[in-house]
Short mmCIF file of the C-alpha atoms (twelve columns), coordinates in Angstrom:
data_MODEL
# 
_entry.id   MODEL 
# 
loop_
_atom_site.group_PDB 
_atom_site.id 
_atom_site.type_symbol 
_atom_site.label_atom_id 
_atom_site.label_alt_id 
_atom_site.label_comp_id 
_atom_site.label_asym_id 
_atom_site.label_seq_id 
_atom_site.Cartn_x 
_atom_site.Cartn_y 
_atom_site.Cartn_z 
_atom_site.pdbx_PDB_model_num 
ATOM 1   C CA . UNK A 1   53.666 18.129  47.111 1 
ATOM 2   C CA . UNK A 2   50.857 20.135  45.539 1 
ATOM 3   C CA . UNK A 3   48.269 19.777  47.763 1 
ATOM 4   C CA . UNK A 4   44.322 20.865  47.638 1 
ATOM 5   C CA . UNK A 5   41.987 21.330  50.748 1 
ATOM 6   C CA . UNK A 6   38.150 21.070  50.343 1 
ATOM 7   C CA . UNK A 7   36.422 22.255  53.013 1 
ATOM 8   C CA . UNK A 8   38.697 25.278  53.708 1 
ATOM 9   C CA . UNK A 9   36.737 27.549  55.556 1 
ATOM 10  C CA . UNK A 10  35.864 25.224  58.392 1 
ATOM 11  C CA . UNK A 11  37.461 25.337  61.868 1 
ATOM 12  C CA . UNK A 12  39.518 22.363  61.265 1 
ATOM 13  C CA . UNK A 13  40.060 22.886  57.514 1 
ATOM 14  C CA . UNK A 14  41.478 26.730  58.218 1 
ATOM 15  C CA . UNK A 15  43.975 25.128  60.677 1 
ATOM 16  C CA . UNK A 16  44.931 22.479  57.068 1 
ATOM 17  C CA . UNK A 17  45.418 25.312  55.482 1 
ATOM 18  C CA . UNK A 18  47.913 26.653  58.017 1 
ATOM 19  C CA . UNK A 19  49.931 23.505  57.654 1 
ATOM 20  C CA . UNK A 20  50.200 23.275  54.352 1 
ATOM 21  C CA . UNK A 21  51.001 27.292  53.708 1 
ATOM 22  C CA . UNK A 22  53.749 26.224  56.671 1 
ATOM 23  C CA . UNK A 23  55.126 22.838  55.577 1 
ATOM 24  C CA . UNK A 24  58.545 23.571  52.957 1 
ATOM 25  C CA . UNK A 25  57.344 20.470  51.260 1 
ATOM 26  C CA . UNK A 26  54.213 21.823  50.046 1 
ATOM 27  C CA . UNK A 27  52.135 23.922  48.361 1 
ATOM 28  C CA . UNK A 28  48.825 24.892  48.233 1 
ATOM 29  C CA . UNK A 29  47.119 24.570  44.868 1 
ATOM 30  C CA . UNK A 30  43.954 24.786  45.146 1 
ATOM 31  C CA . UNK A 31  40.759 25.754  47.827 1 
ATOM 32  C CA . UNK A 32  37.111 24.967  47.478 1 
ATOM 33  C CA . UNK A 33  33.913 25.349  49.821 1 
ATOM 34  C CA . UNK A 34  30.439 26.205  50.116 1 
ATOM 35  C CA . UNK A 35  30.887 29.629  48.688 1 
ATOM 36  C CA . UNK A 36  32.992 31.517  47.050 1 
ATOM 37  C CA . UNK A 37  33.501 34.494  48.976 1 
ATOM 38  C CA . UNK A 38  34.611 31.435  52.138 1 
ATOM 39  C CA . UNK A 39  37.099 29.862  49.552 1 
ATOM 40  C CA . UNK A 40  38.716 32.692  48.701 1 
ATOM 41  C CA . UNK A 41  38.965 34.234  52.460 1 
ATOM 42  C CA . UNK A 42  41.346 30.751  53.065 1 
ATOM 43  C CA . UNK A 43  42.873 31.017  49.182 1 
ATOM 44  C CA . UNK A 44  46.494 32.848  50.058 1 
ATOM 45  C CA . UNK A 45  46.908 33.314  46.549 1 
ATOM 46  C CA . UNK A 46  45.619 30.106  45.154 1 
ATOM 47  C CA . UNK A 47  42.627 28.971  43.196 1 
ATOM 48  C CA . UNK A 48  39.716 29.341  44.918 1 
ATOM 49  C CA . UNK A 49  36.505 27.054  44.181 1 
ATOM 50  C CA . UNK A 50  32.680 26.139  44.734 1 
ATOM 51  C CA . UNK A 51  32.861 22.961  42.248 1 
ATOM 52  C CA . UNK A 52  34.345 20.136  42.276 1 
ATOM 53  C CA . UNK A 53  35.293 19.170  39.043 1 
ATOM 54  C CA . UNK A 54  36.843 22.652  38.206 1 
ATOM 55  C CA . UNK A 55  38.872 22.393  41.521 1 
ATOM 56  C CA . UNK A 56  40.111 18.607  40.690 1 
ATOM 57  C CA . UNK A 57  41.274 20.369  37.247 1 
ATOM 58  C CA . UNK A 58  43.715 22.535  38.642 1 
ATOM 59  C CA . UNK A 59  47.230 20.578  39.042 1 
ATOM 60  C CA . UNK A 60  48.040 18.896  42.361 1 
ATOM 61  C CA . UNK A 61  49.429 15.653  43.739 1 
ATOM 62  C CA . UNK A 62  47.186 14.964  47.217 1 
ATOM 63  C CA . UNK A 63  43.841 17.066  48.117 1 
ATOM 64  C CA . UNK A 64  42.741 16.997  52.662 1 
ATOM 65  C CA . UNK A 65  39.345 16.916  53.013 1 
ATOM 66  C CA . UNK A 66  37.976 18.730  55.394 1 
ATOM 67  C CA . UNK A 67  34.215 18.096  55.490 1 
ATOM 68  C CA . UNK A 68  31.557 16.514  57.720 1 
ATOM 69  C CA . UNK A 69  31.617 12.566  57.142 1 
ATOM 70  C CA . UNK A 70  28.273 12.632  55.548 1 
ATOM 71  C CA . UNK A 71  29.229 14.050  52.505 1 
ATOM 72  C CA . UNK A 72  32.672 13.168  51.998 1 
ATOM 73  C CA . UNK A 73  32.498 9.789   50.055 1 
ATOM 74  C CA . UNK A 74  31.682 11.341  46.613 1 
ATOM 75  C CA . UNK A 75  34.527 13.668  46.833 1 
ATOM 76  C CA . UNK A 76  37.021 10.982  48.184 1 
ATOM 77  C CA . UNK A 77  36.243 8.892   44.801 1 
ATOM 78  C CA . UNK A 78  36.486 11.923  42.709 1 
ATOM 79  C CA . UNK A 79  40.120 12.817  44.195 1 
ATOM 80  C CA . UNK A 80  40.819 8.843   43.939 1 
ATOM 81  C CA . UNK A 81  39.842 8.858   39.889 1 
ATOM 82  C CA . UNK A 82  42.143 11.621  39.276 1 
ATOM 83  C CA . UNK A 83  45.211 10.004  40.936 1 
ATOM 84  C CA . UNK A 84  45.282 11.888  43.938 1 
ATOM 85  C CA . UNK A 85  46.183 10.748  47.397 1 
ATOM 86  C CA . UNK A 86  43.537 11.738  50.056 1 
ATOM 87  C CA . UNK A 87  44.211 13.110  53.774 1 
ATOM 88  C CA . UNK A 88  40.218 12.641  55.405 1 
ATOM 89  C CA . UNK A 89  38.850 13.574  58.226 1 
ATOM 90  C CA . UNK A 90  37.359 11.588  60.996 1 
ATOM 91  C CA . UNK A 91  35.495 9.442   60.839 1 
ATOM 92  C CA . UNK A 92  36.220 8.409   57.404 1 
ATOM 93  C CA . UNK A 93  32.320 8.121   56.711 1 
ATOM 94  C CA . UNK A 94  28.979 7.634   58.652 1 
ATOM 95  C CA . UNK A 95  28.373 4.362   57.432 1 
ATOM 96  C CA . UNK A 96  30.578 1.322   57.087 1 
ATOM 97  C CA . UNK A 97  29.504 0.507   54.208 1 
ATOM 98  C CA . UNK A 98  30.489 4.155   52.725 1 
ATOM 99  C CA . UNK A 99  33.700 3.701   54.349 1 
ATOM 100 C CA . UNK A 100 34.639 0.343   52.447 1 
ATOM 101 C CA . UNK A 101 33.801 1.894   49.244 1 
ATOM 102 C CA . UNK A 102 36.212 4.757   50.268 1 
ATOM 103 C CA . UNK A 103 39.225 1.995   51.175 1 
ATOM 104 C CA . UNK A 104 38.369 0.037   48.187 1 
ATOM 105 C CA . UNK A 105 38.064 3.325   45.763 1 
ATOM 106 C CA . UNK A 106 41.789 4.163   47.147 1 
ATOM 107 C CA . UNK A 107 43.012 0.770   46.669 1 
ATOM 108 C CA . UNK A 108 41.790 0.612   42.953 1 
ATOM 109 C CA . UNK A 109 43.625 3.428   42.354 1 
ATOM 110 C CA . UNK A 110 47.129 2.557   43.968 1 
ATOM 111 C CA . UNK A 111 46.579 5.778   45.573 1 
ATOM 112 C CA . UNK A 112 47.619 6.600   49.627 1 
ATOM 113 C CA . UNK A 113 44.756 7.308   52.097 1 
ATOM 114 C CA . UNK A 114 45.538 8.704   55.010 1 
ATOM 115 C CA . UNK A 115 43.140 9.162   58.171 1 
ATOM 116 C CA . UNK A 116 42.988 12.669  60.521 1 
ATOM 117 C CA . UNK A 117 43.601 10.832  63.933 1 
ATOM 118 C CA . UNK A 118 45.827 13.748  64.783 1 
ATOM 119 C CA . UNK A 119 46.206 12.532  68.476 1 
ATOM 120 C CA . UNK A 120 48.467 10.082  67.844 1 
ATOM 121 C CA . UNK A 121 50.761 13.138  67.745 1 
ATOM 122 C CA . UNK A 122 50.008 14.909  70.970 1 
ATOM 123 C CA . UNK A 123 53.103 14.671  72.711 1 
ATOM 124 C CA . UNK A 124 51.157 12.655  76.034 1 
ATOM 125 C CA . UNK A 125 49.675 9.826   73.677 1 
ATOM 126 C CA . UNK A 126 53.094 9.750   71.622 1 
ATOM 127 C CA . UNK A 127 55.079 9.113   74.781 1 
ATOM 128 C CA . UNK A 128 52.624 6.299   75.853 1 
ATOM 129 C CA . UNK A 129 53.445 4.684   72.548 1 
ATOM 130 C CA . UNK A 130 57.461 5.021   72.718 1 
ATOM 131 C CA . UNK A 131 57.273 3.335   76.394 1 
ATOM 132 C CA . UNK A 132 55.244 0.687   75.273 1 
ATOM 133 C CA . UNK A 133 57.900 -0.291  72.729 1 
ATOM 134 C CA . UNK A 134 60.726 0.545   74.616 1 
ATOM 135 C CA . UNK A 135 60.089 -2.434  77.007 1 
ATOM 136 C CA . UNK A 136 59.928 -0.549  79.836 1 
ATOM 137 C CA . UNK A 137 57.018 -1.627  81.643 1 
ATOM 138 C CA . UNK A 138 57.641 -5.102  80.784 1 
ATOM 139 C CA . UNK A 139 54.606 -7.169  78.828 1 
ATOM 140 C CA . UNK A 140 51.766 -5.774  77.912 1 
ATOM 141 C CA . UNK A 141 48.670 -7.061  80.107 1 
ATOM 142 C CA . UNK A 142 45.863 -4.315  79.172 1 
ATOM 143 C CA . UNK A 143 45.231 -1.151  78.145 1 
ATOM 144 C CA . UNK A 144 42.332 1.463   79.162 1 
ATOM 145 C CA . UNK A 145 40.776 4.148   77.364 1 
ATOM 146 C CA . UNK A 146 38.876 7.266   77.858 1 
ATOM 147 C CA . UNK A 147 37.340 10.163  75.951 1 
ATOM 148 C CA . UNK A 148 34.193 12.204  77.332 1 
ATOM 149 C CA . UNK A 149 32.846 15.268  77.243 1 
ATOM 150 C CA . UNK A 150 29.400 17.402  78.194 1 
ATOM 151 C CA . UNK A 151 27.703 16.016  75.170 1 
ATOM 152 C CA . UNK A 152 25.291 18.338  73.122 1 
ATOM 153 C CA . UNK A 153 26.262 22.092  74.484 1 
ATOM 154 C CA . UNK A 154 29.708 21.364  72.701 1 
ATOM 155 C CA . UNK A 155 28.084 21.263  69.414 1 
ATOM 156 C CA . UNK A 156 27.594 23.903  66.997 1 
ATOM 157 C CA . UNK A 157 25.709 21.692  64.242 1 
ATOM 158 C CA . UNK A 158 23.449 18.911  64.362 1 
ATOM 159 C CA . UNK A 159 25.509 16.976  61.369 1 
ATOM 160 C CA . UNK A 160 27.869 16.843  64.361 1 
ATOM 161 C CA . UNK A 161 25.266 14.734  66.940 1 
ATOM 162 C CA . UNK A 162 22.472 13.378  64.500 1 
ATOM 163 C CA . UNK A 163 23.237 9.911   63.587 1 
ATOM 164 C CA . UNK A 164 21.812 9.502   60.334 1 
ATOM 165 C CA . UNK A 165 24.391 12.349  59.422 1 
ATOM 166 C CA . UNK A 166 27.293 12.061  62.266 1 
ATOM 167 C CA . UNK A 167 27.109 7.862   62.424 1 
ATOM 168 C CA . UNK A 168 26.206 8.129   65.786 1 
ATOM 169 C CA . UNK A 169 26.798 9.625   69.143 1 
ATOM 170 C CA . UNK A 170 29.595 9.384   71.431 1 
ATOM 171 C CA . UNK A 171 31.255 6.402   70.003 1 
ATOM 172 C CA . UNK A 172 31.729 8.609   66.830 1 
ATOM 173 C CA . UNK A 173 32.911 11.379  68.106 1 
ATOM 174 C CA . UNK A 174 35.434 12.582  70.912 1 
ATOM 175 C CA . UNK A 175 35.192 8.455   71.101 1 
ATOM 176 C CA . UNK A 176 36.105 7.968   67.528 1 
ATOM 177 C CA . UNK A 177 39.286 9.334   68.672 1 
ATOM 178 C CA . UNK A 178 40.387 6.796   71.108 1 
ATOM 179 C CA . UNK A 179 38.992 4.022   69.257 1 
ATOM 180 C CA . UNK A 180 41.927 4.403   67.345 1 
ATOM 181 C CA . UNK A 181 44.478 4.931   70.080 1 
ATOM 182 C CA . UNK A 182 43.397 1.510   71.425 1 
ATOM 183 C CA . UNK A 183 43.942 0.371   67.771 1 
ATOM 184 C CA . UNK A 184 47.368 2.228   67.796 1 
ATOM 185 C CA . UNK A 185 48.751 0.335   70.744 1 
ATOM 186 C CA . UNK A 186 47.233 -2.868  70.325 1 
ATOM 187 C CA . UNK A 187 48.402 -3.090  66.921 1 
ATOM 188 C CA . UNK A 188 44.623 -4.357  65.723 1 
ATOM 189 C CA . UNK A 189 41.355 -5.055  67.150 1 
ATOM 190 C CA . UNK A 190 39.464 -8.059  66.096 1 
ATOM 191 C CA . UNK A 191 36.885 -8.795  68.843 1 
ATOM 192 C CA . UNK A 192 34.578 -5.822  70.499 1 
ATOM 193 C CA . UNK A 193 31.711 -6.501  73.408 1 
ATOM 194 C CA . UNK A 194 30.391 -3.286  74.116 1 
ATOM 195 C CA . UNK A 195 26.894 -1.559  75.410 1 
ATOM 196 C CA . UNK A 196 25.713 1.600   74.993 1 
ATOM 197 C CA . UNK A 197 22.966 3.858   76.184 1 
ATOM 198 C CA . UNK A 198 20.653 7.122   75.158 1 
ATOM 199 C CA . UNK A 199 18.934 7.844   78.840 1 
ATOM 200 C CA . UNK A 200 20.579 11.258  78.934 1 
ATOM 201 C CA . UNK A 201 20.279 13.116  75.788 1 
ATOM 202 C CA . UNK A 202 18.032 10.886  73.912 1 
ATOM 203 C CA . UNK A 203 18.461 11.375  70.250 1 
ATOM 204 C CA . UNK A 204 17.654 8.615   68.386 1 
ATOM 205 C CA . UNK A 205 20.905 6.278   67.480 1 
ATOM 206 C CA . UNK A 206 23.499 9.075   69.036 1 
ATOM 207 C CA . UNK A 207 24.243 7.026   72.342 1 
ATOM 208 C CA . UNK A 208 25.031 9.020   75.254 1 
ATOM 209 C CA . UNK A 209 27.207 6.305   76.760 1 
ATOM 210 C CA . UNK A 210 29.519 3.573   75.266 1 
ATOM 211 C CA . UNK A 211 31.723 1.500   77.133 1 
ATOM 212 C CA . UNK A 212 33.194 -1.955  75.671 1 
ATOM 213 C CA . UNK A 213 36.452 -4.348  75.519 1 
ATOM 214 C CA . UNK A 214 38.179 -4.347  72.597 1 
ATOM 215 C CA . UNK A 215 40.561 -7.707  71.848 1 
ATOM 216 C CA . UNK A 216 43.906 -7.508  69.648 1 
ATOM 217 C CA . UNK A 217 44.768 -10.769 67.950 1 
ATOM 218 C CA . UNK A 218 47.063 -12.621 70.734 1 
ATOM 219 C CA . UNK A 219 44.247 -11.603 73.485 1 
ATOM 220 C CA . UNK A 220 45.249 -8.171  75.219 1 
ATOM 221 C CA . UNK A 221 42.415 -6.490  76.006 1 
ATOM 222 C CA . UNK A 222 41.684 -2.911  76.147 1 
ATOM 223 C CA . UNK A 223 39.042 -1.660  78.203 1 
ATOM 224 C CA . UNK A 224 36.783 1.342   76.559 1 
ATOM 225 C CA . UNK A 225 34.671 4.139   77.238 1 
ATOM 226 C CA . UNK A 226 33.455 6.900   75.326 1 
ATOM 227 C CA . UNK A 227 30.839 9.811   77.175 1 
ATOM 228 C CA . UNK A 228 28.721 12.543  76.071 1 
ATOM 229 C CA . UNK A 229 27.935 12.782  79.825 1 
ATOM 230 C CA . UNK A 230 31.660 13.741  81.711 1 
ATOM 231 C CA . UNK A 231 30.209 17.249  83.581 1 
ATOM 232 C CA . UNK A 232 33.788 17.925  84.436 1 
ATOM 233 C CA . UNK A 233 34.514 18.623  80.425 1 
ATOM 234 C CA . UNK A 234 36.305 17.341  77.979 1 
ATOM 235 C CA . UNK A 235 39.029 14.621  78.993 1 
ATOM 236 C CA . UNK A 236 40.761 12.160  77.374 1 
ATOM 237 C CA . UNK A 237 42.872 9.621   78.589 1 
ATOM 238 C CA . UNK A 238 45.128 5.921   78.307 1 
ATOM 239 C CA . UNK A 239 46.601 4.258   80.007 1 
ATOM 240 C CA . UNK A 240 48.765 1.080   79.962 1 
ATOM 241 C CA . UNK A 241 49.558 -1.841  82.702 1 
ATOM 242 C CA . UNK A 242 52.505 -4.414  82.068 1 
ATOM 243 C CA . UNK A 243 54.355 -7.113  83.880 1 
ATOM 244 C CA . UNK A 244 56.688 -4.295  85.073 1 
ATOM 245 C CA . UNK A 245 54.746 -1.054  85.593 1 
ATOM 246 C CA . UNK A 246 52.671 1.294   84.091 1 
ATOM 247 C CA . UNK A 247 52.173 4.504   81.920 1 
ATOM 248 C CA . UNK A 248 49.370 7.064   81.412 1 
ATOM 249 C CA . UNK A 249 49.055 9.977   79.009 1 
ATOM 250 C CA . UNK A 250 46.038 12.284  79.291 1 
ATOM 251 C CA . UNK A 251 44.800 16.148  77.936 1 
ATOM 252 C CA . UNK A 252 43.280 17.952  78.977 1 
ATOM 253 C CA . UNK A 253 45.422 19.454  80.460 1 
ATOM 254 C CA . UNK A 254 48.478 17.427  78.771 1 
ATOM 255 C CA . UNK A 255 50.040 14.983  81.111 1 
ATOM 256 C CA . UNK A 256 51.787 11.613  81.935 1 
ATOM 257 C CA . UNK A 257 52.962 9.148   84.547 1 
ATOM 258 C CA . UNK A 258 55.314 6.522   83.939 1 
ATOM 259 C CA . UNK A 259 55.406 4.346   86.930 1 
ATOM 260 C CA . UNK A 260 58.589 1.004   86.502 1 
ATOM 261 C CA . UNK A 261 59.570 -1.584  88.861 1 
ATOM 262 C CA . UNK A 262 62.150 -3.788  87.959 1 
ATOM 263 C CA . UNK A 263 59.984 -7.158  88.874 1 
ATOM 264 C CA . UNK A 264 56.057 -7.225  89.781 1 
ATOM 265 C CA . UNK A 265 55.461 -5.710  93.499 1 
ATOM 266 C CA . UNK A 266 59.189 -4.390  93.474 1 
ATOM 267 C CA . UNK A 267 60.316 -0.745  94.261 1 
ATOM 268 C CA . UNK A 268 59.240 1.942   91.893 1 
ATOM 269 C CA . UNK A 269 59.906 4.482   90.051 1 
ATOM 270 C CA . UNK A 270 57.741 7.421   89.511 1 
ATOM 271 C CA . UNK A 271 58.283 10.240  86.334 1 
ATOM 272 C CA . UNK A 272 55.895 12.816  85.797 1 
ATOM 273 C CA . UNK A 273 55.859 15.018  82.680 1 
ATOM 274 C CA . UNK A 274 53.419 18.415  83.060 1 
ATOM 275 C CA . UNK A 275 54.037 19.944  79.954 1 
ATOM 276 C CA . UNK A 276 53.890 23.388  81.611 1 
ATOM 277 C CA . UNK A 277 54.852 25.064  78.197 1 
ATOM 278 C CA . UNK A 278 51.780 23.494  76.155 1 
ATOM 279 C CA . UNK A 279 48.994 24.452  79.089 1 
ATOM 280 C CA . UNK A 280 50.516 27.742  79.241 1 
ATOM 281 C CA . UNK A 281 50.398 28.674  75.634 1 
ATOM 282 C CA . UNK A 282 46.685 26.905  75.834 1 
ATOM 283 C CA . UNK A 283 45.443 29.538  78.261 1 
ATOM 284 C CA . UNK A 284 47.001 32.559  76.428 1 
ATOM 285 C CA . UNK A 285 46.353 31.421  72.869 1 
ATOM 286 C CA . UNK A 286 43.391 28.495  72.801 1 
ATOM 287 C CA . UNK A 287 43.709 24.104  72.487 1 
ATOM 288 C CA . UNK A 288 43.812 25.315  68.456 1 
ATOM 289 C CA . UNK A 289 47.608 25.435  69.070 1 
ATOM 290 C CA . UNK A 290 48.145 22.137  70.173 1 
ATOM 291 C CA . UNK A 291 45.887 20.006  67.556 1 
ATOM 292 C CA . UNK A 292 47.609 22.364  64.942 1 
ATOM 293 C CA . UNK A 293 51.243 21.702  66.195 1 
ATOM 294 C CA . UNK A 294 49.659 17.613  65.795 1 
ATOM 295 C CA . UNK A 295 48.314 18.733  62.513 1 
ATOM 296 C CA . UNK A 296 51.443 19.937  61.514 1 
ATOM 297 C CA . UNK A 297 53.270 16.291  62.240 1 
ATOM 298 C CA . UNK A 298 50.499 14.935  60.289 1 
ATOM 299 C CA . UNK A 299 50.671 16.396  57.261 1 
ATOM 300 C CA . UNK A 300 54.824 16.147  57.473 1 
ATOM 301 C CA . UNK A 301 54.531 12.109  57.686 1 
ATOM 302 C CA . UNK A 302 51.420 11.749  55.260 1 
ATOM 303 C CA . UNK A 303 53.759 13.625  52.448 1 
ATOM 304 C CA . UNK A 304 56.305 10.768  53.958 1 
ATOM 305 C CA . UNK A 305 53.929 8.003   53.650 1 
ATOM 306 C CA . UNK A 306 53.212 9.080   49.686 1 
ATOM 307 C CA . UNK A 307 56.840 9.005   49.385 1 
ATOM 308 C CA . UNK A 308 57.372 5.585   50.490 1 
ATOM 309 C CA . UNK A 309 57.517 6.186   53.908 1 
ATOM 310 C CA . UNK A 310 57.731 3.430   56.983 1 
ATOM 311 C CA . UNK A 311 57.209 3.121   60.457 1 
ATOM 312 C CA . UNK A 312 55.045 6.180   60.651 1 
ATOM 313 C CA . UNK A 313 52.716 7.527   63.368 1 
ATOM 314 C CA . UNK A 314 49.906 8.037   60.847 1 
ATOM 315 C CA . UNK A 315 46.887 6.204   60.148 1 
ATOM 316 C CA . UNK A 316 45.693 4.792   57.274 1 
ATOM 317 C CA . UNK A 317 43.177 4.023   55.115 1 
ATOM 318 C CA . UNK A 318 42.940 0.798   57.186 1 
ATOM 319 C CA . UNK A 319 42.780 2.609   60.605 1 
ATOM 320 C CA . UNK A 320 40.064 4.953   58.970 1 
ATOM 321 C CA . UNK A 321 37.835 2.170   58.419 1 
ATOM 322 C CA . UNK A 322 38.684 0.007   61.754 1 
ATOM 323 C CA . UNK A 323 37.886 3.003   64.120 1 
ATOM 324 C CA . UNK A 324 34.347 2.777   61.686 1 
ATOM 325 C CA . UNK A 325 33.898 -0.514  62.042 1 
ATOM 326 C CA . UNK A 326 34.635 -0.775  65.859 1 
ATOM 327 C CA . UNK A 327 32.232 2.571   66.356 1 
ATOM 328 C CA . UNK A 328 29.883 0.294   64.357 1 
ATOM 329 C CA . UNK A 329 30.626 -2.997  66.393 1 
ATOM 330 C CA . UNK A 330 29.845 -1.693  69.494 1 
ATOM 331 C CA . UNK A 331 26.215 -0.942  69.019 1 
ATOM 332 C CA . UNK A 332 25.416 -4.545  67.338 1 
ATOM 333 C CA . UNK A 333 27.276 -5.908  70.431 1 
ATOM 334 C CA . UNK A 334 25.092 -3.626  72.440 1 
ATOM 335 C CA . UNK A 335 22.080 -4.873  70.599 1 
ATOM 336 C CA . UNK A 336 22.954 -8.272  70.276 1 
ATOM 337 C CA . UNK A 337 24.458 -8.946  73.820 1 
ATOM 338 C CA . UNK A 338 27.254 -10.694 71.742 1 
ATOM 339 C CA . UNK A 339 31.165 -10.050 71.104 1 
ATOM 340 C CA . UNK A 340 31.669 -9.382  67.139 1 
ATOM 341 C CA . UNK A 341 34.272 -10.626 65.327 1 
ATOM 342 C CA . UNK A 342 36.181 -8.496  63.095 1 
ATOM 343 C CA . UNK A 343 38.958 -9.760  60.415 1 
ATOM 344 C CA . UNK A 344 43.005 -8.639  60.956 1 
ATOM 345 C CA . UNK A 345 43.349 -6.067  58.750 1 
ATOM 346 C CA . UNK A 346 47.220 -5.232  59.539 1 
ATOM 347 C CA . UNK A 347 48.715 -2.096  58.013 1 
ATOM 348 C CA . UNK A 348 47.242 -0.523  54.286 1 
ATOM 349 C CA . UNK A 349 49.567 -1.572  51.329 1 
ATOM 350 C CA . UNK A 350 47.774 0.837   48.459 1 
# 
């Protein structure tokens, strides 16, 4: 697959790069960003570019882009238009309404979108999933979530914290991520009661605080909270209770505990997993190697899902705009003091 990155130069869209320049089923075609001396630095050899239009003329099949939310509708149409299949960031957009257009432009074009929820590959979150479907803890009764960190020191932009550019605060960031591992394991979400609070940082529409319950279709809830306030640093966590035990994955540092019982209240059995190789390797070499190790999956299963693909970790176009949507949901529930309704959306047939 001849694949294009926009955004090239940035932190994440360096480490695209690297996954594409590593993955034997593709090839770089084609770079673009702000300016040209940026696009060719990340280049390798390939065309580099500062407009659109001449980089959507060079020939490729799929193009990642790797820019803040705010300006990435535009260039998702244009990729759309010319037949290409799109690997976005998160979130997908800063407005829902941007987001739609994105799905729909995608759709028009019987083209794959796929979303950059890269978590769903960290080895602790991808183990939660496999017990959950393995049966062995039994039915599923709820699920919690958790994603924090110390807020506006992390930041190196505002487009990162404002929400007229970002979408919002917590919720849309290190939350936006874990809005969509509830979505992962509940299968959908289609009712969200949330509230959420700016007492701490206090920029207008970037809440601080979010914490909600999420519904899936047959009623399992998952409780939710997302932080720009955790003074411990960044975590974040699941964790999931059934008729017959428990499991919890969590980074940082990478971890899980699977506790089983063979009926409710019965003996059990406690596994631990540590990961000792992954914190290691963090400490000598920086967290870059473990979200590009998840980067790498991702890229290997959206060439998959372009190629007909099934029963993939990664998300689509209709996980891109649910994790939106839910971000979105929250503060009208917040506002409102009411649950909102959202419609079953199910898995994205381009």
């Amino acid at each position: 697959m001849r694949i294009g990155v926009i955004g090239a130069a940035g932190k994440i869209g360096q480490m695209r790069v690297a996954t594409i320049l590593a993955e034997p089923k593709a090839e770089l075609a084609a770079v673009m960003d702000m300016t040209m001396e940026k696009a060719r630095a990340q280049a390798h050899g390939a065309p580099a570019f500062t407009d659109l239009g001449s980089f959507l003329a060079v020939p490729m099949d799929a193009v990642v882009i790797s820019t803040p939310a705010h300006v990435r509708e535009p260039l998702c149409l244009a990729a759309f238009e010319r037949g290409l299949h799109v690997l976005s960031e998160k979130p997908l957009h800063h407005t829902v309404e941007g987001s739609r257009r994105i799905l729909a432009a995608a759709k028009a074009g019987k083209r794959h979108l796929g979303a950059g929820f890269n978590m769903r590959y960290y080895p602790a979150f991808a183990y939660v999933k496999d017990v959950m479907e393995s049966g062995k803890i039994g039915e599923i009764d709820h699920i919690r979530v958790y994603g924090g960190h110390e807020g506006l020191p992390k930041f190196a932009f505002d487009w990162e914290y404002k929400s007229e550019i970002s979408g919002g605060g917590a919720l849309w960031d290190v939350g936006i991520h874990m809005t969509d591992m509830a979505r992962h394991l509940l299968g959908e979400i289609t009712e969200v009661y949330g509230v959420a609070t700016e007492k701490v940082w206090k920029v207008p529409g970037s809440e601080d605080n979010a914490m909600a319950i999420f519904k899936s279709p047959s009623g399992v809830p998952a409780i939710y909270q997302a932080t720009w306030t955790d003074w411990k640093g960044y975590k974040s966590a699941v964790e999931v209770y059934g008729s017959h035990g428990m499991v919890r994955g969590a980074y940082a540092p990478m971890e899980n505990m699977l506790i089983t019982m063979e009926k409710p209240g019965g003996a059990t059995t406690t596994v631990r997993k540590r990961y000792l190789d992954i914190q290691i390797r963090e400490k000598l070499r920086s967290w870059k190697t473990t979200a590009l190790a998840s980067f790498q999956r991702e890229l290997a299963e959206f060439i998959a899902l372009t190629d007909g693909g099934t029963g993939l970790r990664i998300a689509d176009g209709h996980a891109a705009l649910r994790a939106v949507e839910v971000a979105a949901a929250v503060t009208e529930s917040a506002r409102t003091g009411l649950p909102v309704k959202l419609e079953n959306l199910g898995a994205m047939v381009p």
